[in-house]
C-alpha positions as CSV (number, residue, x, y, z in Angstrom):
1,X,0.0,0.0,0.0
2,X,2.8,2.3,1.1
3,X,4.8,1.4,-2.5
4,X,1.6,2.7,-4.4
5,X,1.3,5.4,-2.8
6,X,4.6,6.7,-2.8
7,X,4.8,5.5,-6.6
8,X,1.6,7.4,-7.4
9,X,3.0,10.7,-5.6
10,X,6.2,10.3,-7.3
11,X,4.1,9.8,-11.1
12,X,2.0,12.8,-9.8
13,X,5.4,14.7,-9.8
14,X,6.8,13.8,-13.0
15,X,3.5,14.6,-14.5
16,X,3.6,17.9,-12.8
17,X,7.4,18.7,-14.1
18,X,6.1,17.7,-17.8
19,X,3.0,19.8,-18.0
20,X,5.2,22.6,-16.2
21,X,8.4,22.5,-18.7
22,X,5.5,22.1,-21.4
23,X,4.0,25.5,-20.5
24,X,7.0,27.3,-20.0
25,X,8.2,25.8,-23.4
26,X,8.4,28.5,-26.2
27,X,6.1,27.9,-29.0
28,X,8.8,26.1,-31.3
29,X,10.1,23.6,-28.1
30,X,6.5,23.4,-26.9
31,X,5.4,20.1,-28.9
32,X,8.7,18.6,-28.7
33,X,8.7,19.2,-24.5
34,X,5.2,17.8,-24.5
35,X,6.2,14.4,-26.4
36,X,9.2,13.6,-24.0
37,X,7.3,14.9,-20.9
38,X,4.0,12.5,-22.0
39,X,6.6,9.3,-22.6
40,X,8.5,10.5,-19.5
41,X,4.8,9.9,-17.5
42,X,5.0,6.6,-19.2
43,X,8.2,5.4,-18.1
44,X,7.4,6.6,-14.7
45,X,3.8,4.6,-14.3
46,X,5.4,1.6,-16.1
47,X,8.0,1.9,-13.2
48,X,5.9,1.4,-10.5
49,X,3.4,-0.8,-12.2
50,X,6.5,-3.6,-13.2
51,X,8.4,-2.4,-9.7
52,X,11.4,-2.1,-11.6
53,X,13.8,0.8,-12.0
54,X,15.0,0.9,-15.5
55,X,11.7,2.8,-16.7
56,X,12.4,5.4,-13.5
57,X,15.7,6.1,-15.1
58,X,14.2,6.6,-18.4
59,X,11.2,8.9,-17.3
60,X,14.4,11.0,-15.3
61,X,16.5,11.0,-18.8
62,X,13.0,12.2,-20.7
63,X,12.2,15.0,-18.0
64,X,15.8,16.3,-18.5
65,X,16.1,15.5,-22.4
66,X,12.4,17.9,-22.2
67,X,14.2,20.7,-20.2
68,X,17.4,20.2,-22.6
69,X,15.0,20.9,-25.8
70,X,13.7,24.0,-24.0
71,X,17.4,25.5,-23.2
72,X,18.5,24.2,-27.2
73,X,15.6,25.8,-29.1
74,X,14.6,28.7,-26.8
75,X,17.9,29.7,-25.6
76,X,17.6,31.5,-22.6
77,X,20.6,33.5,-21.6
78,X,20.3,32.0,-17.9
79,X,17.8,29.9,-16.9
80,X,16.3,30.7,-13.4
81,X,14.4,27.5,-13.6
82,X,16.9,25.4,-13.7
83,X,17.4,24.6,-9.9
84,X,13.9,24.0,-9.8
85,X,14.4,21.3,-12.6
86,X,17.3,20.0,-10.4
87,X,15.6,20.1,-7.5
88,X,11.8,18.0,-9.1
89,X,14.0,15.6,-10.7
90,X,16.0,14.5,-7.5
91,X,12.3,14.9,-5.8
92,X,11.4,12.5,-8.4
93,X,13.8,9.7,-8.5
94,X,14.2,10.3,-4.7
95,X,10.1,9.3,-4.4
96,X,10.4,7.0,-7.2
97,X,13.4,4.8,-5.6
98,X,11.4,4.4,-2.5
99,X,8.4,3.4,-3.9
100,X,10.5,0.5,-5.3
101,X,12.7,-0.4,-2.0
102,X,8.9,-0.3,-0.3
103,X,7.9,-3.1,-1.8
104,X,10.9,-5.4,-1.1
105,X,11.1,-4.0,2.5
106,X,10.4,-6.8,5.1
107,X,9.2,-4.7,8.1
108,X,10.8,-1.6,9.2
109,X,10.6,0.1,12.4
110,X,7.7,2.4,12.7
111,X,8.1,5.4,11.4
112,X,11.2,4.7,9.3
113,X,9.7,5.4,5.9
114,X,8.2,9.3,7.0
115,X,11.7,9.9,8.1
116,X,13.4,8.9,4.9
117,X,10.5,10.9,3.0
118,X,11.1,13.5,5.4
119,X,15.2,13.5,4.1
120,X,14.6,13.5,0.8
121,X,12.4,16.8,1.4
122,X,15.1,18.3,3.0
123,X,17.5,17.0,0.3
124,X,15.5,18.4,-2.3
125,X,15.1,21.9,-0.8
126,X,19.0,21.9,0.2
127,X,19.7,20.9,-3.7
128,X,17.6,23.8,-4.5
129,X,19.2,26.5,-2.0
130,X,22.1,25.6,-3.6
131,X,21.2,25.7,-6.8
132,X,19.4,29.0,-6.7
133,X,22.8,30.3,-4.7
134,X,24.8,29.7,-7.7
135,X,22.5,30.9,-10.3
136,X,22.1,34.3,-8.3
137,X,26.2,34.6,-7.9
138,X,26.0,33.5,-11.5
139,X,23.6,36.5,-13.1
140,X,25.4,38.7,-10.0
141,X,29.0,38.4,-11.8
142,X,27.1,38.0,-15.3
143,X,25.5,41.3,-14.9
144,X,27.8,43.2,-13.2
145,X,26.7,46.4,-11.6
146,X,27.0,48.7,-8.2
147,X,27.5,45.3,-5.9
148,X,30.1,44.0,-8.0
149,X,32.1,46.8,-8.5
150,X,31.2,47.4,-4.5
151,X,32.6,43.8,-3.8
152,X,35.7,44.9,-6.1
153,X,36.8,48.3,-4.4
154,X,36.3,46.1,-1.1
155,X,38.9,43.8,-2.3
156,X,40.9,47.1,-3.5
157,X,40.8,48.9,0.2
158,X,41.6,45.5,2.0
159,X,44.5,44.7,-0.6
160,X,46.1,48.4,-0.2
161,X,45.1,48.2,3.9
162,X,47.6,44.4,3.5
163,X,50.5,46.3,2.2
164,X,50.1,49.4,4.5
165,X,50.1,46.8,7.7
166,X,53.1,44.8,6.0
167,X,54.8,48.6,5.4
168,X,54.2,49.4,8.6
169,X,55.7,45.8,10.3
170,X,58.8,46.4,7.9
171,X,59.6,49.7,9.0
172,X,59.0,49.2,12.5
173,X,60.9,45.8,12.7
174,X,64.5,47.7,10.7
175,X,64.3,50.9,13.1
């Protein structure tokens, strides 16, 4: 019962990543993203359906071949969404992976499987700080502008404040 459920939830999510990347899609990418995220649904019902994982992997390579299609025909300069991506997909194999090791799981301890969904929450949303942390230092550098060149005369003012110390400890160390 617990396997189907957790197989369901992770479909559910793979469905929601496809009709998502499908609506973001530009209007040339948009059929293309559709196809992959549809066969990507597939894989992932197949999955749970046979209990195997080699469908799992496939609906995870279809999700990210659909956001690949999106970044080769729309070209966006820097994608914003692409932690999120990061972040659904892991949610998905994550959920996915469980559903499978559910159903070959003798007993566990109560409570054993809400704490492993409960780490792969937190996974996910420390995958996606992290992501979103580099994409924002990313565009900051990118773009440039007052913080960067604030950051820079920083850097400046600490380097020349180095040498005046070191000055300093030379001049008072000879005399």
């Amino acid at each position: 019962m617990r396997a189907l459920a957790l197989g369901a939830l992770a479909v559910a999510l793979a469905a929601g990543v496809g009709a998502w990347l499908t609506l973001v899609a530009g209007a040339d990418a948009s059929a293309a993203v559709a196809a992959l995220s549809v066969l990507a649904v597939v894989a992932a019902v197949s999955a749970v359906a046979v209990g195997r994982p080699e469908p799992l992997v496939a609906a995870l390579l279809l999700l990210g071949g659909a956001y690949a299609v999106i970044l080769a025909i729309d070209e966006p300069p820097l994608d914003g969404r692409s932690a999120i991506v990061g972040a659904l997909l892991l949610a998905v194999g994550e959920l996915g992976y469980l559903s499978l090791d559910a159903r070959m799981a003798v007993t566990d301890e109560a409570g054993t499987l809400a704490r492993r969904i409960a780490w792969v929450m937190t996974l996910v949303l420390l995958v996606l700080a992290a992501g979103a942390t580099v994409l924002f230092v990313v565009d900051l550098f990118r773009t440039g502008g007052l913080v960067v060149e604030g950051v820079g005369v920083a850097a400046a003012a600490a380097a020349v404040g180095l040498l005046v110390l070191a000055a300093r400890g030379a001049r008072g160390g000879d005399g």
